[in-house]
C-alpha positions as CSV (number, residue, x, y, z in Angstrom):
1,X,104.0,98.2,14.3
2,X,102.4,94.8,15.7
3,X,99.5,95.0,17.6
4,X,99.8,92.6,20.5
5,X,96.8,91.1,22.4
6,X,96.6,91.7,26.2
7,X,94.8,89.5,28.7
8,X,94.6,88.5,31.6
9,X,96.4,85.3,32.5
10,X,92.8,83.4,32.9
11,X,92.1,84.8,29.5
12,X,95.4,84.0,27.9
13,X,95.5,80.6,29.3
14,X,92.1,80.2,27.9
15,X,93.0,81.5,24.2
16,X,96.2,79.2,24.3
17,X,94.1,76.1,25.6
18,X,91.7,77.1,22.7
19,X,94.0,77.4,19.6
20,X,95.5,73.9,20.7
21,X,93.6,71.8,23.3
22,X,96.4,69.3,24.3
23,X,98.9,72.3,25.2
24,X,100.8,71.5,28.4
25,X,101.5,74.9,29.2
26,X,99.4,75.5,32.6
27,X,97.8,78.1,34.0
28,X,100.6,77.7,37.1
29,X,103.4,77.9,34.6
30,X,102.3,81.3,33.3
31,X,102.0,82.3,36.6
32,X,105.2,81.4,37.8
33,X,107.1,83.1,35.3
34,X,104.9,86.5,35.8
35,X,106.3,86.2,39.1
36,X,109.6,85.6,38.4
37,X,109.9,88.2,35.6
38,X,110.4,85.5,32.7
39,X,107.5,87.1,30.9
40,X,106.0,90.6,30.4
41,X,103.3,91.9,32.3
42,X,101.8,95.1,33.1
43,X,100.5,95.5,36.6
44,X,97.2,97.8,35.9
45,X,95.0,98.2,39.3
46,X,94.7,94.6,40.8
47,X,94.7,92.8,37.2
48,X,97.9,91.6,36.1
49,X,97.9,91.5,32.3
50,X,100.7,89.7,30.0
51,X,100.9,89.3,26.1
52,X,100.0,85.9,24.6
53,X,102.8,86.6,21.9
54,X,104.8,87.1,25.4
55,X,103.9,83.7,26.7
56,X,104.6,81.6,23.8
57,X,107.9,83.2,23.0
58,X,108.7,82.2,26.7
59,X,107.7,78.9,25.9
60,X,109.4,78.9,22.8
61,X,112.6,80.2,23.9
62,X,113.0,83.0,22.5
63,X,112.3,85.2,25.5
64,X,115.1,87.1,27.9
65,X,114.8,87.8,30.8
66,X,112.5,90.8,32.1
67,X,114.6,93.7,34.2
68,X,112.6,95.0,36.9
69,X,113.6,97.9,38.9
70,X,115.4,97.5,41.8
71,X,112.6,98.5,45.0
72,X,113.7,101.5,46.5
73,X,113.2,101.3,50.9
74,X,114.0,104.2,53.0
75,X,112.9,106.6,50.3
76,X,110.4,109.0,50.0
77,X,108.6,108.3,46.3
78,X,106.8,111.1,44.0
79,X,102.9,110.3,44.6
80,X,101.6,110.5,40.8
């Protein structure tokens, strides 16, 4: 098994921009597709972290679509 490198997007964007200065992938971008599920994150306390393999397989076009669960309203959730 692969061991994948977390970060943070601030740190991811800034290994990217490092391996290859001219990259036009923007900090924005990664954000953007966070949010809209296009590439893996974990959600751990307030950081948001994402795999920099993640990102440039998104970029690549290689990456599918993220399921997240649907929200659940009305319902009373296990505390854990």
């Amino acid at each position: 098994m692969e061991f994948q490198k977390f970060r943070t997007i601030n740190s991811a964007y800034a290994e990217i921009k490092k391996q290859d200065p001219e990259t036009e992938i923007s900090m924005c971008g990664i954000k953007a597709g966070v949010k809209q599920g296009l590439i893996p994150s974990v959600k751990i306390g307030n950081k948001v972290v994402v795999s920099i393999e993640g990102i440039l397989k998104f970029y690549s076009g290689e990456a599918q679509q993220v399921q997240e669960k649907p929200k659940q309203y009305g319902k009373i959730r296990p505390v854990c």
